[in-house]
C-alpha positions in Angstrom: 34.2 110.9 141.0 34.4 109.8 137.5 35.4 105.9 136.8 36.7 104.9 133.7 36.0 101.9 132.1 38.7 100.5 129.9 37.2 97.4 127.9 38.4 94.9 125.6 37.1 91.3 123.7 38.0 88.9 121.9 36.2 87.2 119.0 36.4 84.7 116.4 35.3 87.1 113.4 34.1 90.1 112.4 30.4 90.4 112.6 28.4 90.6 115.6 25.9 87.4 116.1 27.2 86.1 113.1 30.7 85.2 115.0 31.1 85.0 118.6 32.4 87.2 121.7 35.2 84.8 123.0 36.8 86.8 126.3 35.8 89.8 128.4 37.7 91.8 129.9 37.6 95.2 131.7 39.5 97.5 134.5 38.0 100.5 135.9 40.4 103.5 136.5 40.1 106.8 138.0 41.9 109.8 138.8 40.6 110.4 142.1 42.2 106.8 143.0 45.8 107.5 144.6 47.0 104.0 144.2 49.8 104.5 141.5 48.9 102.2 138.3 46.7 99.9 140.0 43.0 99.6 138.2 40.4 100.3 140.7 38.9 96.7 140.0 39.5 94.2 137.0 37.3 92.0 135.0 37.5 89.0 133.0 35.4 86.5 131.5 35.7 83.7 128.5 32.0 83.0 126.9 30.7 80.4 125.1 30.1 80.8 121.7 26.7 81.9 120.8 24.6 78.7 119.6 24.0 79.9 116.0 26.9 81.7 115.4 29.9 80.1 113.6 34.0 81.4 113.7 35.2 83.2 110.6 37.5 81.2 108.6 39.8 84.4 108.0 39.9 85.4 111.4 40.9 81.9 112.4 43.3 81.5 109.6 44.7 85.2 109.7 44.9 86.3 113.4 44.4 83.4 115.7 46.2 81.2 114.2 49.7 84.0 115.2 48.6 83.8 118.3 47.7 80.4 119.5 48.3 80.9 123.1 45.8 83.9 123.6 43.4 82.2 121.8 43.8 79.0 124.1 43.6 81.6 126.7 40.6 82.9 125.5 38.7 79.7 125.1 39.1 78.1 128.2 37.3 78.0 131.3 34.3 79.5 129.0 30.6 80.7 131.1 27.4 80.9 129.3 27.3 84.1 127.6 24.3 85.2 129.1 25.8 83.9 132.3 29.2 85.9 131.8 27.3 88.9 130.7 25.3 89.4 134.1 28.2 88.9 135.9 30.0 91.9 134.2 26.7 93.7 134.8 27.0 93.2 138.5 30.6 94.6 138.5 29.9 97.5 136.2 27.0 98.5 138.9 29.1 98.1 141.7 31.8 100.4 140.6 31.4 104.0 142.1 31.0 107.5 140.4 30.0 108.0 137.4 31.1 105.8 134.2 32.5 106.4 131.4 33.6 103.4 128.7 36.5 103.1 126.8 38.2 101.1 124.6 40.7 101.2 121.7 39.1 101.4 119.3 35.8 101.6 121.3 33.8 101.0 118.1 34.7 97.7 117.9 35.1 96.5 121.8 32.1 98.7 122.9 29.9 97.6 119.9 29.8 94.2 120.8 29.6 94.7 124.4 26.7 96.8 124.2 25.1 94.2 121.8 25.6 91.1 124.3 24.0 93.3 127.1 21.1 93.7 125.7 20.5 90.7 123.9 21.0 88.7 127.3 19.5 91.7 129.5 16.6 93.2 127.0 18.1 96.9 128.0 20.8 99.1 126.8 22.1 99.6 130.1 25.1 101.0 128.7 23.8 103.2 126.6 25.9 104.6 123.2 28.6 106.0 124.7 31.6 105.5 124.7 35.2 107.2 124.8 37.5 106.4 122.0 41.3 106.7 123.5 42.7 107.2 119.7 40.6 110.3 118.8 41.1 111.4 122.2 45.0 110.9 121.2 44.1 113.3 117.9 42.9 115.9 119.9 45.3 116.4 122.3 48.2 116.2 120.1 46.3 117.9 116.8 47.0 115.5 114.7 45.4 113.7 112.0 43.3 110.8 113.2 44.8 108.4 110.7 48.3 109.5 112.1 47.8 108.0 115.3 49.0 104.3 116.4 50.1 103.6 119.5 53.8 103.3 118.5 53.6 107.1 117.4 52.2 108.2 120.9 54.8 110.2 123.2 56.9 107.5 125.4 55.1 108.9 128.5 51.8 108.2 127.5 53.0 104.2 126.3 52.3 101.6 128.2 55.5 99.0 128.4 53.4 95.7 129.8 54.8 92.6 130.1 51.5 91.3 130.3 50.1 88.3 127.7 48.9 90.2 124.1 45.6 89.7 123.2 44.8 88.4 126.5 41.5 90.8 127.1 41.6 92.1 131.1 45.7 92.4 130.1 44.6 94.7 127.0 42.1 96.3 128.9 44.7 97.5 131.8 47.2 98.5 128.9 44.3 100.9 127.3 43.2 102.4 130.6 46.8 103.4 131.8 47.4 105.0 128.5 44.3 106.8 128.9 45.1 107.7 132.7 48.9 108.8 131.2 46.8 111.1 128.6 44.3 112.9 131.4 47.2 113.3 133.4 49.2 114.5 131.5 46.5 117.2 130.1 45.8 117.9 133.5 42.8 117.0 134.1 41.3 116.7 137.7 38.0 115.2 139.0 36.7 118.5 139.3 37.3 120.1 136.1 37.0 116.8 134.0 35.0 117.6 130.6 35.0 113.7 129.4 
């Protein structure tokens, strides 16, 4: 069994350690699971900021500021970081099969992820790997990488959520249906999964 790991965060800037992961979240998906749309399990955590690190003035100004209601979202009800990490650690262990992250784009999500767990762990227990949904997008449909946005993607792969924007476990659901919408579409079972 293969579980995928659909991840998302939210930040107040750019740069990782410099600004600070705000929410966590993440639900694990699999093909094998005959439970319609549901997500195996789900995961969510807001962290405190990092003690040194300060919000970007153009991220506040720019993003949150459109958004004020995720961003209350995100900042409340905030765990220590090391705190919220471990916790995500103990879910990501308990999940069954083997793992695979994603994210879109997973080289922003799983960057920061990775860099949390082993700043509060001291190992890369997730490795570098991770599953990009977009360039997986490319491939199947041959088309330019820079052609792809989510609003371009054939209707049956689109997710139409009425769930909170920019909320991360609501993203993170969003991101692993489309993904289960793209292998399913492709056709591809448990047994002869290549990803």
């Amino acid at each position: 069994m293969i579980t995928y790991i659909s991840i998302d965060i939210e930040t107040d800037g750019p740069l990782i350690g410099v600004n600070s992961m705000l929410s966590l979240g993440a639900a694990a998906f699999s093909l094998d699971y005959q439970n319609g749309y549901n997500p195996l399990s789900k995961f969510e955590v807001n962290l405190e900021p990092l003690p040194s690190a300060i919000p970007d003035q153009t991220t506040m100004e720019e993003f949150w500021s459109k958004f004020p209601e995720a961003y209350k979202i995100a900042t409340t009800n905030q765990k220590p970081s090391a705190e919220a990490i471990l916790d995500f650690i103990k879910w990501y262990n308990d999940l069954p099969g083997e793992k695979i992250m994603v994210g879109y784009p997973s080289c922003f999500d799983f960057a920061w992820l990775r860099h949390y767990t082993i700043l509060f762990t001291g190992k890369d227990i997730l490795k570098h790997e991770a599953l990009d949904i977009k360039s997986l997008a490319a491939a199947v449909l041959k088309k330019p990488f820079n052609q792809i946005k989510t609003s371009r993607m054939p209707s049956n792969w689109r997710v139409k959520s009425s769930r909170a924007q920019h909320k991360a476990v609501d993203d993170a659901v969003d991101q692993g249906l489309m993904l289960m919408n793209i292998l399913r579409e492709i056709k591809l079972g448990s047994q002869d999964c290549i990803l």
